[in-house]
C-alpha positions in Angstrom: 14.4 17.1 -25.8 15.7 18.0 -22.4 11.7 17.5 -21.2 12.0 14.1 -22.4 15.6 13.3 -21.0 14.6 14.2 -17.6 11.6 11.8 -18.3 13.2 9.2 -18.9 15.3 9.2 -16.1 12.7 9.8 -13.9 11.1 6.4 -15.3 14.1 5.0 -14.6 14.6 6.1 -11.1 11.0 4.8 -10.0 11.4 1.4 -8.0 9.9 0.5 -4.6 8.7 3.9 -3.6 6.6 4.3 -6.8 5.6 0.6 -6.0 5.1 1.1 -2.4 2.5 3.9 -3.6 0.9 2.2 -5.8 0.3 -0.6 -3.5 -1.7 1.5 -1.4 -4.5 1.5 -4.0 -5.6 -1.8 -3.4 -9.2 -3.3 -3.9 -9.7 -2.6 -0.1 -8.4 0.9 -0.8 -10.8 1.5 -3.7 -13.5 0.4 -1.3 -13.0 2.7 1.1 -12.5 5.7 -1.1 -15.5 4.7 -3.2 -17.6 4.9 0.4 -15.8 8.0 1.1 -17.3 9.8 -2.1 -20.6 8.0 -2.3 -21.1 9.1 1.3 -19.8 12.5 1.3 -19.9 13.3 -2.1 -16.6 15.7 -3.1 -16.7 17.0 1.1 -13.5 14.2 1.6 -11.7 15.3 -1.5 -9.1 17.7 1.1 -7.9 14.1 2.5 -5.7 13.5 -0.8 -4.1 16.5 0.0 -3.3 16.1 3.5 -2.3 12.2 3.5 0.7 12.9 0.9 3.1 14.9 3.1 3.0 12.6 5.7 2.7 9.7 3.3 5.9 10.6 1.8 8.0 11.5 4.7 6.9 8.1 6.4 7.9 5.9 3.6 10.8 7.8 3.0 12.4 7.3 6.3 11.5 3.6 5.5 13.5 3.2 2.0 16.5 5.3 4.3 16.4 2.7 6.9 16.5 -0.3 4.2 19.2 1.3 2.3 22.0 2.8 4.8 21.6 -0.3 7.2 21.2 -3.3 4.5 18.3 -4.5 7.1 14.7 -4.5 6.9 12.2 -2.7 10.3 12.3 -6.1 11.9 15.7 -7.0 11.9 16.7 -3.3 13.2 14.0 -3.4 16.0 14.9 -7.0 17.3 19.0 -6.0 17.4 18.1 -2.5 18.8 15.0 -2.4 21.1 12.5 -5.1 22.2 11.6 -8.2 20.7 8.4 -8.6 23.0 6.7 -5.8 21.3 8.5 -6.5 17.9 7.0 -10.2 18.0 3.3 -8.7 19.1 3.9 -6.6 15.9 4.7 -9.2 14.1 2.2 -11.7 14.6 -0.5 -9.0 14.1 0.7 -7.7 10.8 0.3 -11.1 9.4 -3.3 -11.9 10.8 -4.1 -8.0 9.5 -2.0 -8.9 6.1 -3.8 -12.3 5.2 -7.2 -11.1 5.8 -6.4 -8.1 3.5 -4.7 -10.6 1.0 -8.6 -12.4 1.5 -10.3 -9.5 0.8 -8.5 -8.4 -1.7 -8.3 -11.5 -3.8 -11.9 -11.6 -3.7 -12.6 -8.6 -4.9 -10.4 -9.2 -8.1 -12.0 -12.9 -8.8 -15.3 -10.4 -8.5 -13.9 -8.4 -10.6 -12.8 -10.8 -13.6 -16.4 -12.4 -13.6 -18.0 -9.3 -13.8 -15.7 -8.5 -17.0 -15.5 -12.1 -18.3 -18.3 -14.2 -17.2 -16.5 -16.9 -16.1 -17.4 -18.3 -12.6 -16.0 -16.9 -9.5 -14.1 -19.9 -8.2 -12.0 -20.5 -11.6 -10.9 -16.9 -10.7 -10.0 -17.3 -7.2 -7.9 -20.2 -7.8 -6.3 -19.1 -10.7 -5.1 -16.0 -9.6 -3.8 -17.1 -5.8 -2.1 -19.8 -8.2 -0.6 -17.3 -10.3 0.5 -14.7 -8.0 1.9 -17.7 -6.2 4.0 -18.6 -9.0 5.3 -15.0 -10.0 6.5 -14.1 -6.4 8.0 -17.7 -5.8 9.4 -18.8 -9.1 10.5 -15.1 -11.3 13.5 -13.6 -10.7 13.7 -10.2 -8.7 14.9 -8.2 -10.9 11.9 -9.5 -14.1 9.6 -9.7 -10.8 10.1 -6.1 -9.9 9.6 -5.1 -13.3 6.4 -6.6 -13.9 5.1 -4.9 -10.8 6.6 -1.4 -12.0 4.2 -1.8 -15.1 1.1 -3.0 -13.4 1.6 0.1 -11.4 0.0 1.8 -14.1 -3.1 -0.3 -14.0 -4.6 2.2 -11.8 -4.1 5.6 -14.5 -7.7 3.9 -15.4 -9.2 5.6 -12.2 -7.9 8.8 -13.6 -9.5 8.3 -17.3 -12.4 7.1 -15.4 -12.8 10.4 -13.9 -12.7 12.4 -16.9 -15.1 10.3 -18.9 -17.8 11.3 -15.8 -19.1 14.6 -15.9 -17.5 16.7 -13.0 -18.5 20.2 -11.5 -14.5 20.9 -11.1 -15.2 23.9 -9.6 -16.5 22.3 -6.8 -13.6 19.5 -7.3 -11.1 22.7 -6.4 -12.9 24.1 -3.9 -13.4 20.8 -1.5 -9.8 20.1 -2.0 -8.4 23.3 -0.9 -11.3 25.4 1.1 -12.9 22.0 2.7 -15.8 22.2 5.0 -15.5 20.3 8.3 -17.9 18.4 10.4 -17.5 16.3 13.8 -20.4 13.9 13.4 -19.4 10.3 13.9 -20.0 9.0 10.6 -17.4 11.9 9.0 -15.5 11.2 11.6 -15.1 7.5 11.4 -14.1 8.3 7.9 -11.2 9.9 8.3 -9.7 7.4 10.6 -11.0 4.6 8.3 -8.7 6.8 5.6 -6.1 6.9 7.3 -5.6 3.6 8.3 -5.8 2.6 4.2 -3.3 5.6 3.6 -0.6 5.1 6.3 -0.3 1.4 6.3 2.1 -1.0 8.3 2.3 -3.2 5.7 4.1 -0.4 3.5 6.9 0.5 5.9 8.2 -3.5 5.8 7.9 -3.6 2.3 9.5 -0.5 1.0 12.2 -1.1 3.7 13.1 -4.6 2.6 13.0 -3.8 -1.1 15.4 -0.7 -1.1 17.3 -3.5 -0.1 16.5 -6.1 -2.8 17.3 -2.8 -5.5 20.9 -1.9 -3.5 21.7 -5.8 -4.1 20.7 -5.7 -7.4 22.9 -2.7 -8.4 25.8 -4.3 -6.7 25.4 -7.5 -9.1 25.3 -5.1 -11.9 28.2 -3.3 -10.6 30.1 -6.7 -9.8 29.4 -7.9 -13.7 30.1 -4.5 -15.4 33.5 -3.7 -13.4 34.6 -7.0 -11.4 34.6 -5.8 -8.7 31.8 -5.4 -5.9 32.0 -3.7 -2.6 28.7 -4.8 -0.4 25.1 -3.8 0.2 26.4 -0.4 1.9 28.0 0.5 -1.5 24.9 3.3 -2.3 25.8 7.1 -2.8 24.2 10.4 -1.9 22.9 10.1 -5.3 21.3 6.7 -5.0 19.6 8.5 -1.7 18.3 11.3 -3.4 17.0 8.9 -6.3 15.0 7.1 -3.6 13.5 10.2 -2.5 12.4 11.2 -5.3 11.4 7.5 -6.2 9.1 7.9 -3.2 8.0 11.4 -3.5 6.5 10.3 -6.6 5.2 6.9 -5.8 2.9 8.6 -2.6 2.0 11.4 -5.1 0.7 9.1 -7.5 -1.3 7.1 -4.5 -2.8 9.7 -3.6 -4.2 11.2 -7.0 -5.7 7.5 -7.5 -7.3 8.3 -4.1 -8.2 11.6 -5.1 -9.7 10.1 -8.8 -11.6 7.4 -7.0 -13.4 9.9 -4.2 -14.3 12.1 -7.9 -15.9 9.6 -9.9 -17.6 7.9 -7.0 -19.3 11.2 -5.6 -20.3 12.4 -9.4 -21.6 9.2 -9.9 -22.8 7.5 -6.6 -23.1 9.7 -4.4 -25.0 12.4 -7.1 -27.9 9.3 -7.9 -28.4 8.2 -4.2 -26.3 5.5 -3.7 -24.4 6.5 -0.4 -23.2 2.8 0.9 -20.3 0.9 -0.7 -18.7 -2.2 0.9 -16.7 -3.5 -2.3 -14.4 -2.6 -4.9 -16.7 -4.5 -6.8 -19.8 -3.0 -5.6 -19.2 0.4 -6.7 -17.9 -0.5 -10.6 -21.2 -2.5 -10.7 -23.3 0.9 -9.5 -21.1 2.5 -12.2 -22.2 0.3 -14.9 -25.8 2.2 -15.6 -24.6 5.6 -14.3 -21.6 6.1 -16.0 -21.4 3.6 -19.2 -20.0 0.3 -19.9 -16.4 1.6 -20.6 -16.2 3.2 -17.1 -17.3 0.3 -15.7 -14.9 -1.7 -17.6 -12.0 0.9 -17.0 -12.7 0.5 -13.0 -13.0 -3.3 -12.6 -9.9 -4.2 -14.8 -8.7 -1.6 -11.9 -9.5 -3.7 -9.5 -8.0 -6.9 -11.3 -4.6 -5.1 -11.9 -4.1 -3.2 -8.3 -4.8 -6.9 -7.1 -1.9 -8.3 -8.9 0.6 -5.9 -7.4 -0.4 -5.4 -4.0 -1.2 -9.6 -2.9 2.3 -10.3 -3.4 3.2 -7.0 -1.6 1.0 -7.8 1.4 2.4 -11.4 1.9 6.1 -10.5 0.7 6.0 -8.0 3.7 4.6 -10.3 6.3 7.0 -13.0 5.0 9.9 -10.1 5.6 8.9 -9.0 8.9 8.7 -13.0 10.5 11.8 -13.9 8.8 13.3 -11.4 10.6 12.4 -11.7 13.2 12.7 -15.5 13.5 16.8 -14.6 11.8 15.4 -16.7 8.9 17.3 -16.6 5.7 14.9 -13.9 3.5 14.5 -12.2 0.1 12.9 -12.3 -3.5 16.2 -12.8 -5.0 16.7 -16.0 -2.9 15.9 -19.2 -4.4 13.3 -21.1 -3.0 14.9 -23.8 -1.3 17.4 -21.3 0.3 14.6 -19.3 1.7 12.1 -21.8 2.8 10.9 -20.0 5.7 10.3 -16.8 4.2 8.6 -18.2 1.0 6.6 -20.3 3.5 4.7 -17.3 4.9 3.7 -16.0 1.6 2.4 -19.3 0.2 0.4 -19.5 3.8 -0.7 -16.3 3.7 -1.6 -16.4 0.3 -3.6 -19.8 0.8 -5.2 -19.0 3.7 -6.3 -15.6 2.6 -7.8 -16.9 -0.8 -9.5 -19.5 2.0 -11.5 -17.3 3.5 -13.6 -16.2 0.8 -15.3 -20.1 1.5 -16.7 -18.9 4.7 -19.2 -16.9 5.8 -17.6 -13.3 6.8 -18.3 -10.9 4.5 -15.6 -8.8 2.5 -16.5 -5.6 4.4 -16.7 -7.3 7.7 -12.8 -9.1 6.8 -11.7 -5.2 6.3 -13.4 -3.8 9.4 -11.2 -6.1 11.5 -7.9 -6.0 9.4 -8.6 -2.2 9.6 -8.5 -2.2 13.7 -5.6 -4.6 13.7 -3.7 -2.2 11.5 -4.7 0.4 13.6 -3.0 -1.1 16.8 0.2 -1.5 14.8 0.9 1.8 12.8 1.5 3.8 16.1 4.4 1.5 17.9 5.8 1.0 14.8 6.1 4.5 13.6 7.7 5.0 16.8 10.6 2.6 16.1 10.7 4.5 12.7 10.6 7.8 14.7 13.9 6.4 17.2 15.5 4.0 14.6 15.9 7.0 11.9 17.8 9.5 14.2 19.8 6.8 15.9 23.3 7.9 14.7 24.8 4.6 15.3 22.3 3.0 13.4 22.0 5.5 10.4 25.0 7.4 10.8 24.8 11.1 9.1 21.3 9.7 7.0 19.6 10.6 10.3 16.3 12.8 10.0 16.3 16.3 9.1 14.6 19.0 11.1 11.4 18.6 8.8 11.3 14.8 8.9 11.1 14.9 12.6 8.6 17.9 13.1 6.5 15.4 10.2 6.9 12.3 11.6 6.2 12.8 14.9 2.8 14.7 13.8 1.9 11.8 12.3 2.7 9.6 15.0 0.3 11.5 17.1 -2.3 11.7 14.9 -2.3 8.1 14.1 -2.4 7.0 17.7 -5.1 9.7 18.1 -6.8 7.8 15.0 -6.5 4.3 16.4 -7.7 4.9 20.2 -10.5 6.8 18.2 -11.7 4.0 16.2 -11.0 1.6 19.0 -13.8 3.9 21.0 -15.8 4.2 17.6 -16.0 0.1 17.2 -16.6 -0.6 21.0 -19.7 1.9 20.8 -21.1 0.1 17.4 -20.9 -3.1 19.1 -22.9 -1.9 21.9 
């Protein structure tokens, strides 16, 4: 009983860190993963491991910011430090944003026709319609909810795993007694990983929606008791309840991860297959290795992750312009008050379902939105680093001794990662 109570709550509790999470398992995320264990079978699996701390403690310090200041990363970094670099940000997180919000709708109207049959194009217009609609025209607080539950589309990368026949001893022992190389290829990997793990698209988001779930328990506080006291009206229990919310949500990001590199390296990597450029791709190489209901259980994957994370991707560009532009912004705000804001995702969204009519191919769209993320991450986990132990920004919320020793590891590491892959792709080219 007491098992189940603390369940419950814990259902509850999740919000935009479980969603956040989640939203790191996109189409484009499932790509890379399914390369990672087609290529390097279960060597990679140790990645899972090491991602979540950092994960975590990121996008942790990103809900903090959201709720204790009632502003989203742009706002704080234009009042507080400098708008050159904040618009350079800015205008790259969309270009890297819509290109994702390309690839990724392609890779779900791939998806449906592989499930369905019916053609590709009724696909990609009917779902850039429909996600249109749902993020424009539903109510947060129905909106939010409907993304809580397709969080759960991606469990089916976990069943898919155990319907595969695994050597978990092997599983273990890659995960916590890896092996190491320092070729190029492994190498190149990791960064890639990284870059889908630690995402700047995910520190706007969660930032901004902390926000949009304080305003929504202040309605519910104003209709319950009549009487309302602002956005800042959160307790040290509503901060703890977003930790935990986010603790979870990376935890469950990176078991997909983990679940993904399994079944791909059991299955791909064990009959030859060591190249993977789609989502897509890799359920259709899972189709005769693995069974049709694996193959079924890992494109409707695909379709669901799609859902939640192309509203995510454009709702955080349209955050982080608004912003910075002082535009009226938020998911709760009716269309006509927010023109601005819902402007950028409709573009975004358009545009990105667009390129799928040219010629670049989905692997080539990720290999550039993967550098331009890669130029992003490191400035803006600085502002992170500076904004969340700024005392007159955050007040006592500042970071702990662990958050600091964490982030700032990971700050390193990333820009480590992105003048690596910089130096990587300017060799390939040659």
């Amino acid at each position: 009983m007491k098992l189940s109570k603390k369940l419950r709550r814990i259902l509850k509790i999740l919000g935009p860190g479980f969603i956040t999470g989640a939203a790191d398992d996109d189409p484009s995320g499932i790509a890379s993963y399914s390369q990672t264990g087609a290529q390097f079978g279960y060597g990679q699996l140790w990645t899972a491991l090491f991602s979540f701390p950092f994960m975590a403690i990121v996008q942790e310090m990103c809900g903090r910011i959201g709720m204790v200041t009632g502003e989203g990363l742009s706002g704080i970094i234009k009042k507080h430090y400098s708008k050159k670099i904040l618009y350079a940000v800015v205008t790259l997180l969309l270009i890297a944003n819509t290109i994702n919000i390309g690839a990724d709708l392609g890779a779900m109207a791939s998806a449906a026709e592989l499930m369905v049959g019916i053609p590709y194009i009724f696909w990609l217009l009917g779902l850039t319609a429909l996600i249109l609609i749902l993020e424009v025209f539903v109510s947060y607080k129905n909106y939010a909810r409907l993304l809580k539950y397709l969080c759960f589309s991606l469990v089916a990368y976990v069943i898919t795993a155990f319907i595969v026949k695994q050597d978990w001893t092997k599983v273990l022992h890659e995960t916590f007694i890896p092996s190491f190389s320092f070729s190029r290829d492994y190498l190149m990997n990791i960064v890639a990983i990284l870059g889908t793990t630690i995402s700047p698209y995910m520190f706007f988001w969660q930032a901004n929606e902390e926000i949009e779930e304080e305003q929504e328990r202040e309605r519910k506080r104003i209709i319950q008791t009549g009487r309302g006291k602002g956005i800042l009206n959160f307790t040290d229990g509503d901060v703890r309840d977003m930790r935990l919310d986010t603790i979870v949500g990376m935890l469950f990001s990176n078991l997909v991860m983990f679940f993904i590199i399994v079944t791909a390296a059991s299955t791909l990597k064990a009959h030859g297959i060591t190249q993977v450029e789609t989502a897509t791709q890799a359920a259709q190489a899972l189709r005769p290795l693995a069974g049709n209901f694996a193959f079924l259980l890992f494109a409707f994957g695909i379709l669901g992750t799609g859902l939640l994370v192309v509203p995510i991707l454009a709702g955080s560009a349209a955050y982080a312009v608004s912003e910075a532009f002082s535009w009226n912004a938020g998911l709760d705000k009716k269309f006509l008050k927010a023109l601005g804001f819902y402007g950028v995702i409709i573009a975004a969204t358009i545009i990105g379902a667009t390129i799928n009519f040219s010629t670049i191919k989905p692997f080539t769209m990720l290999y550039y939105s993967a550098i331009i993320n890669g130029i992003v991450a490191p400035p803006l986990l600085v502002f992170i680093m500076l904004i969340s132990n700024n005392k007159k920004i955050m007040g006592k919320y500042v970071n702990g001794g662990l958050s600091n020793i964490m982030g700032w590891m990971i700050t390193v590491i990333m820009a480590i990662a992105s003048i690596a892959l910089l130096i990587i792709l300017a060799y390939t080219v040659r």
